[in-house]
PLY file of the C-alpha trace (Angstrom):
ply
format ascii 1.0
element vertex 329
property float x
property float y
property float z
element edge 328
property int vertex1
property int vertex2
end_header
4.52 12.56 28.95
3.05 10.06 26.88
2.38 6.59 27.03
3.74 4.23 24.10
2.85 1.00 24.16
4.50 -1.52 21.87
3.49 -5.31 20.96
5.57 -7.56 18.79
3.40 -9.49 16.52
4.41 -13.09 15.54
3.09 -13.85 11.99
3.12 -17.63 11.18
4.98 -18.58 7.87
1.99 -19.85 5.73
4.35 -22.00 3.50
5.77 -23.89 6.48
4.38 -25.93 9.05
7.78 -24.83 11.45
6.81 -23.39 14.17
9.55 -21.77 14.88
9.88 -19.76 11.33
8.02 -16.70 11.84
8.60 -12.73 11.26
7.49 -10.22 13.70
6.35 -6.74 12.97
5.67 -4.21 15.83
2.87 -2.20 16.67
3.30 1.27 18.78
0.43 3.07 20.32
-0.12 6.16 22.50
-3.00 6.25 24.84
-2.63 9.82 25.20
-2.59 11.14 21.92
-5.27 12.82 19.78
-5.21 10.24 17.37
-7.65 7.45 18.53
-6.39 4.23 18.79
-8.14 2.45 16.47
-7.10 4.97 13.14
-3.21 3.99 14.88
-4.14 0.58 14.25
-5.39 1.01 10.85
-2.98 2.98 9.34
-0.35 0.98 11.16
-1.69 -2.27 9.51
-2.58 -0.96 6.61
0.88 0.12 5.77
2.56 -2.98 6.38
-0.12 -4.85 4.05
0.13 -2.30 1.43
3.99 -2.36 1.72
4.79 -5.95 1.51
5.71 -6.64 5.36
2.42 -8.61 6.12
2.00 -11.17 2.92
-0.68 -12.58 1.97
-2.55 -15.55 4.65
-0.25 -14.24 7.51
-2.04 -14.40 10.46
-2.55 -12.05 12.72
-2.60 -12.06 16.63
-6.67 -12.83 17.67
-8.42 -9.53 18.92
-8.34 -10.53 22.31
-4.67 -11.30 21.63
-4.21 -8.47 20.94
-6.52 -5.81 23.22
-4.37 -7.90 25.81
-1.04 -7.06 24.77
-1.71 -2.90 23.93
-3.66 -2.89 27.40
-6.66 -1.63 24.90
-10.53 -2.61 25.09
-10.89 -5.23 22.15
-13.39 -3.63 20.96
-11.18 -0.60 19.86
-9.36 -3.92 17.67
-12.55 -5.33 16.83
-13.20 -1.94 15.07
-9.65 -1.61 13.46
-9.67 -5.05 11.91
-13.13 -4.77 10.38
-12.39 -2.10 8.69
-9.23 -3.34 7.67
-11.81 -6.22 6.33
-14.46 -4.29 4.85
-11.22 -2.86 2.69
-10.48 -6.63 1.47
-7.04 -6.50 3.37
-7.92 -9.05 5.97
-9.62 -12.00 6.29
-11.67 -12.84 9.70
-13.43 -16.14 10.02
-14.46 -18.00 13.06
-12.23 -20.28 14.24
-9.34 -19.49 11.70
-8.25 -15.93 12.92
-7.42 -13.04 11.69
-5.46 -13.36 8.10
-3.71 -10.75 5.80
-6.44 -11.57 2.30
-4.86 -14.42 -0.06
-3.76 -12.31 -3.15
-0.68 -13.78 -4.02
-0.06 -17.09 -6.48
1.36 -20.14 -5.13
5.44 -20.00 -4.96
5.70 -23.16 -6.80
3.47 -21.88 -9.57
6.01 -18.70 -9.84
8.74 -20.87 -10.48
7.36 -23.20 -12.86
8.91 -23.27 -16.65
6.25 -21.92 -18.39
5.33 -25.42 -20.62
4.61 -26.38 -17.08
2.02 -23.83 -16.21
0.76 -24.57 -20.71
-0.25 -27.96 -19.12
-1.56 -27.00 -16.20
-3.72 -25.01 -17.67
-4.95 -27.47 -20.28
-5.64 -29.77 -17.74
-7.59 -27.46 -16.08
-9.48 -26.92 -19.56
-9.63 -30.00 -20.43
-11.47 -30.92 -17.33
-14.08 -28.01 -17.96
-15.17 -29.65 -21.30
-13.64 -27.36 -23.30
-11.44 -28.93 -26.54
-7.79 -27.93 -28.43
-9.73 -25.72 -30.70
-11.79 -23.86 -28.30
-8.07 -22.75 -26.51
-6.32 -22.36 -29.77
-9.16 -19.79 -30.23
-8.56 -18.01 -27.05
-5.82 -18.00 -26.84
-5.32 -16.16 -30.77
-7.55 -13.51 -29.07
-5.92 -12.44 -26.23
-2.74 -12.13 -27.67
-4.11 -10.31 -30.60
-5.00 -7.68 -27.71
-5.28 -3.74 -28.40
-1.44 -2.12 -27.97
-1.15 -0.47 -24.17
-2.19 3.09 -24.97
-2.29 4.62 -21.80
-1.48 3.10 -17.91
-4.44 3.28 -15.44
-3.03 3.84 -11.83
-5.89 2.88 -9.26
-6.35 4.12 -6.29
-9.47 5.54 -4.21
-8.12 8.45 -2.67
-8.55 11.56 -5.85
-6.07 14.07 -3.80
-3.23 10.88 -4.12
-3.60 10.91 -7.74
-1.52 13.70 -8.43
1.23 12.33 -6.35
1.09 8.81 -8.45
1.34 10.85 -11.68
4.11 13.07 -10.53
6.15 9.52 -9.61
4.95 7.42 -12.69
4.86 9.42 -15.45
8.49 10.72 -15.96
9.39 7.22 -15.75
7.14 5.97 -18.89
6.36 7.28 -22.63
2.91 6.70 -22.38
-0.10 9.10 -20.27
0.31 7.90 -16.83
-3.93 8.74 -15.80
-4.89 8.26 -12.54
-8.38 6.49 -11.56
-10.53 5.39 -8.51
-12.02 1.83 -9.04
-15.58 3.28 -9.05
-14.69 5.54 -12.25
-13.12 2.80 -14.17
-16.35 0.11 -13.14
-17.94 3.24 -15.80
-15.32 2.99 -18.17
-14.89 -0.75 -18.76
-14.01 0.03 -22.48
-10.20 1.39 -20.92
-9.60 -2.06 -20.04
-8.63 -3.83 -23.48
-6.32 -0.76 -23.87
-4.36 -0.14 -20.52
-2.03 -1.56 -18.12
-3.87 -1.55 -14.52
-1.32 0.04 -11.95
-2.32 -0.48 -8.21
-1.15 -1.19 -4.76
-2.69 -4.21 -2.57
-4.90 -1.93 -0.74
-6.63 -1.27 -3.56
-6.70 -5.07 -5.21
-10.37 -5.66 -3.45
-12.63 -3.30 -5.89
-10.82 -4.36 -8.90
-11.37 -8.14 -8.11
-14.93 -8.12 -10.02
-13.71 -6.50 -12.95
-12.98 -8.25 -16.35
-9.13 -7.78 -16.05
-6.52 -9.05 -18.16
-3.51 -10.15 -15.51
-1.27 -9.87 -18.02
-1.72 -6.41 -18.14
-2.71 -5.75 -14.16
0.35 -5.10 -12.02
-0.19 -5.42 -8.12
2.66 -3.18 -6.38
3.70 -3.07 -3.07
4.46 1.07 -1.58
7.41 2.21 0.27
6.82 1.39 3.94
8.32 4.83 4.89
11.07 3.00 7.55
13.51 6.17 6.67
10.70 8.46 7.26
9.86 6.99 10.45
13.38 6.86 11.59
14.17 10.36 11.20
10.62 11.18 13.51
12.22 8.87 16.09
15.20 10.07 16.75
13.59 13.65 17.56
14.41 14.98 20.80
11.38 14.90 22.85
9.82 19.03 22.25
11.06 18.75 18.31
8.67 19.77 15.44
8.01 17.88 12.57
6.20 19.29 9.10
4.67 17.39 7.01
3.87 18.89 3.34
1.73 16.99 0.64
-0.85 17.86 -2.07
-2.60 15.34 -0.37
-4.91 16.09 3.10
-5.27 12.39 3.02
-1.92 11.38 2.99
-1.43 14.23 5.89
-4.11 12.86 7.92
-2.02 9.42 7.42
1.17 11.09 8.53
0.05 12.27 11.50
-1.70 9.40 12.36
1.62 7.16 12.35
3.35 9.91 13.64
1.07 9.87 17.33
1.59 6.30 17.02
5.20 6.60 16.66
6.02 9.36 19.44
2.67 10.16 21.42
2.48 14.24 22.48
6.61 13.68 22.36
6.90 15.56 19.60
4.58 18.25 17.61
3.37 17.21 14.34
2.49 20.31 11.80
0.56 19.38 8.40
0.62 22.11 5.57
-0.72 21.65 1.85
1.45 22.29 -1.05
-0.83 24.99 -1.71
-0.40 27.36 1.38
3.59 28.53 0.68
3.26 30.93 3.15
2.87 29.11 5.84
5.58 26.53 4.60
8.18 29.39 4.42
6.96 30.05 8.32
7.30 26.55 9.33
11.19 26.32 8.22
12.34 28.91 10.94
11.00 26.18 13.49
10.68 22.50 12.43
13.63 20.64 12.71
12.53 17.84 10.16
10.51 18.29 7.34
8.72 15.72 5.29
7.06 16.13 2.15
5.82 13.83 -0.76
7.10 14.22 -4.72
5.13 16.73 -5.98
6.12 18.92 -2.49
9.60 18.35 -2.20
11.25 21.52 -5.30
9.15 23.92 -2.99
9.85 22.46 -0.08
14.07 22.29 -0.71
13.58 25.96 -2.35
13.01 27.59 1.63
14.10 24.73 3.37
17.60 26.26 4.58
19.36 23.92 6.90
16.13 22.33 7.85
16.63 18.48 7.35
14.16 17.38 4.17
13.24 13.76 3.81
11.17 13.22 0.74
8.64 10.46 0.83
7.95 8.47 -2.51
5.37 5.65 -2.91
6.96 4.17 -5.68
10.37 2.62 -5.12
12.41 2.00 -8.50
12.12 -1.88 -8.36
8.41 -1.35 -8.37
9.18 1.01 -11.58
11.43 -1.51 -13.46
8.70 -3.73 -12.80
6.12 -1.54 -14.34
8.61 -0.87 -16.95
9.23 -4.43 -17.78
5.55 -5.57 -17.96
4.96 -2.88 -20.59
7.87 -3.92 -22.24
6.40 -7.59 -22.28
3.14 -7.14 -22.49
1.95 -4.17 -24.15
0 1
1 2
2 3
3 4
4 5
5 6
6 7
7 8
8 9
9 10
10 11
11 12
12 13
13 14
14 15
15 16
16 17
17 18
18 19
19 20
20 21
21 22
22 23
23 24
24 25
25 26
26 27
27 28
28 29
29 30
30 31
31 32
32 33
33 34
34 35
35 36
36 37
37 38
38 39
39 40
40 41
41 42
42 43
43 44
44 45
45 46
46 47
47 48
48 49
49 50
50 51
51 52
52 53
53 54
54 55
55 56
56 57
57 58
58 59
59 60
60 61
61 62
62 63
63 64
64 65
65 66
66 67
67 68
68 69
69 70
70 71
71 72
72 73
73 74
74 75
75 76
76 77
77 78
78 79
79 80
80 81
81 82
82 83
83 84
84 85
85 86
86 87
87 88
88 89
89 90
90 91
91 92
92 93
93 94
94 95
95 96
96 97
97 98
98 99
99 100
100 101
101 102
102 103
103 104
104 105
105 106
106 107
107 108
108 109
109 110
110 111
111 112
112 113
113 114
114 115
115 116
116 117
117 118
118 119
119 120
120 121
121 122
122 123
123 124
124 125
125 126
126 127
127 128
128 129
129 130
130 131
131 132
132 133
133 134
134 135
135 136
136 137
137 138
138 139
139 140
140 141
141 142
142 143
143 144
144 145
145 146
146 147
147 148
148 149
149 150
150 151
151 152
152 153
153 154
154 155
155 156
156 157
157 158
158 159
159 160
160 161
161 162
162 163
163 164
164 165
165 166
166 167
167 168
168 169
169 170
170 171
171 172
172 173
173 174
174 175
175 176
176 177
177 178
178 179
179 180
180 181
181 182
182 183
183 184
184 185
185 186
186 187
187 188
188 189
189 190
190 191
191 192
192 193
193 194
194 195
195 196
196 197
197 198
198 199
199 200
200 201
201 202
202 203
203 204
204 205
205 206
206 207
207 208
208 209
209 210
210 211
211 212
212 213
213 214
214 215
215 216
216 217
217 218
218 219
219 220
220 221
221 222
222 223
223 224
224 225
225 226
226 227
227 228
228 229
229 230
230 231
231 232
232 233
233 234
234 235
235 236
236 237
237 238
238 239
239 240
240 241
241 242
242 243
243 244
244 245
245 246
246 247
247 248
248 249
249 250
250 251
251 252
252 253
253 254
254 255
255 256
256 257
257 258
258 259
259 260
260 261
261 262
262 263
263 264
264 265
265 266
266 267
267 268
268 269
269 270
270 271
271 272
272 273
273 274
274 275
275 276
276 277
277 278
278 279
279 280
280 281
281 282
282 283
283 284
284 285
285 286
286 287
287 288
288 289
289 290
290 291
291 292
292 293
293 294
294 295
295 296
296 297
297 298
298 299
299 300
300 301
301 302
302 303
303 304
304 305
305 306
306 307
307 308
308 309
309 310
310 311
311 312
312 313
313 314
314 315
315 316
316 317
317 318
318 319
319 320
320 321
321 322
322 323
323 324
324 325
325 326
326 327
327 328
């Protein structure tokens, strides 16, 4: 058997000083698995961040917090939320906490009439020195921009990309091209050109970059809850496959799996590219997930093998991609 502990974090509202209003997320972990802890933790957090659960300045418990509630050495949290840091998702300062990284605008600013956020900003430039003429003049030149000719979906991980252009691009007219931040820091002649598709995980790298936010859309990525559902309600002994182009989204599915269930059930990764061992796997899995690009093969030999297809991209996040093109481009 093994052993799954659970905590129930309280995140603090950041817009109000009620103590009281707060959301909780939970966090499962199993001692016992082969999955270390600390990659739980991370991909865990990570998720939640990248999905929209965690928001931007939410705190977090402190690492003691914690160590103390998983019954985990806090160094083994220590490790998980600096790397969580080092990847711009959280924010650790002495005597503040631990905080999801501020990303996100204001909500008063998002629902200001836009001759309100005009004068806001010429107060702002008025206060740098700067006079009507010199904004007249930018302003002529940004919206004089270069038309949207392609959209640039970021992402570090290379073996994802195919799995962002098989969601994006029957969506939109344009080439959907994939890119990690590090190739486009050697392309900086894309940017007057492209719309800027990424997920928060991926905002950090992008932050030094000359970027035109009209034209940079930050999206959150399915949190995989039906996913997740489906591994829990196994029967302790079941089999679940997991089949991506991607070994890094396998290593992620695995690790949320152990997280999820422990040794409970047996978790069985195969690439899009090794059919015959997907063909094997449907005469014993009794749940199969698979990403986009996975899931005609996968159906194809599935039989009566339950198939949950995983996609990053949910369709709000598309209309909103959609729309700032639209706008924009």
């Amino acid at each position: 058997m093994s052993v799954i502990d659970e905590a129930t974090i309280c995140v603090e509202s950041p817009l109000s000083s009620e103590p009281m209003l707060s959301s909780s997320i939970k966090i499962s972990i199993s001692k016992e698995s082969s999955v270390p802890v600390r990659e739980q933790l991370i991909e865990q957090i990570g998720l939640q961040i990248a999905s929209g659960v965690l928001k931007a300045k939410d705190k977090l418990p402190s690492i003691r917090a914690l160590a103390q509630r998983l019954g985990i050495h806090h160094s083994t949290v220590t490790s998980a939320y600096n790397h969580l840091a080092d990847a711009g998702l959280l924010d650790i300062r002495q005597g503040s906490g631990v905080r999801v990284s501020g990303r996100a605008a204001d909500d008063t600013v998002k629902e200001s009439s836009l001759e309100q956020l005009f004068r806001q900003f010429l107060a702002r430039a008025s206060e740098s020195g700067m006079s009507r003429d010199d904004v007249k003049a930018c302003i002529e030149k940004l919206l004089d921009a270069r038309k949207v000719e392609r959209i640039l979906v970021v992402d570090r991980n290379e073996d994802f990309h195919p799995i962002l252009k098989a969601e994006l691009q029957p969506h939109i007219d344009l080439p959907v091209e994939p890119i990690t931040a590090e190739k486009l820091k050697l392309r900086l002649e894309l940017l007057s050109s492209s719309l800027i598709v990424t997920s928060f995980y991926h905002v950090f790298p992008l932050q030094v970059l000359p970027l035109d936010p009209t034209r940079f859309v930050v999206c959150t990525i399915e949190p995989g809850s039906e996913e997740l559902g489906a591994i829990k309600a196994l029967r302790q002994g079941s089999i679940v496959a997991f089949v991506s182009v991607s070994p890094t989204l396998l290593k992620m599915a695995t690790n949320m799996a152990a997280a999820l269930r422990g040794e409970e059930v047996a978790v069985r990764c195969v690439q899009l590219s090794d059919k015959v061992e997907i063909t094997y796997l449907m005469k014993h899995a009794d749940v199969v997930i698979c990403d986009g690009p996975s899931e005609a093969t996968v159906r194809a030999v599935a039989g009566k093998v339950p198939v949950q297809a995983f996609h990053l991209y949910s369709p709000s996040t598309i209309k909103l991609i959609k729309e700032r093109l639209e706008k924009w481009g």
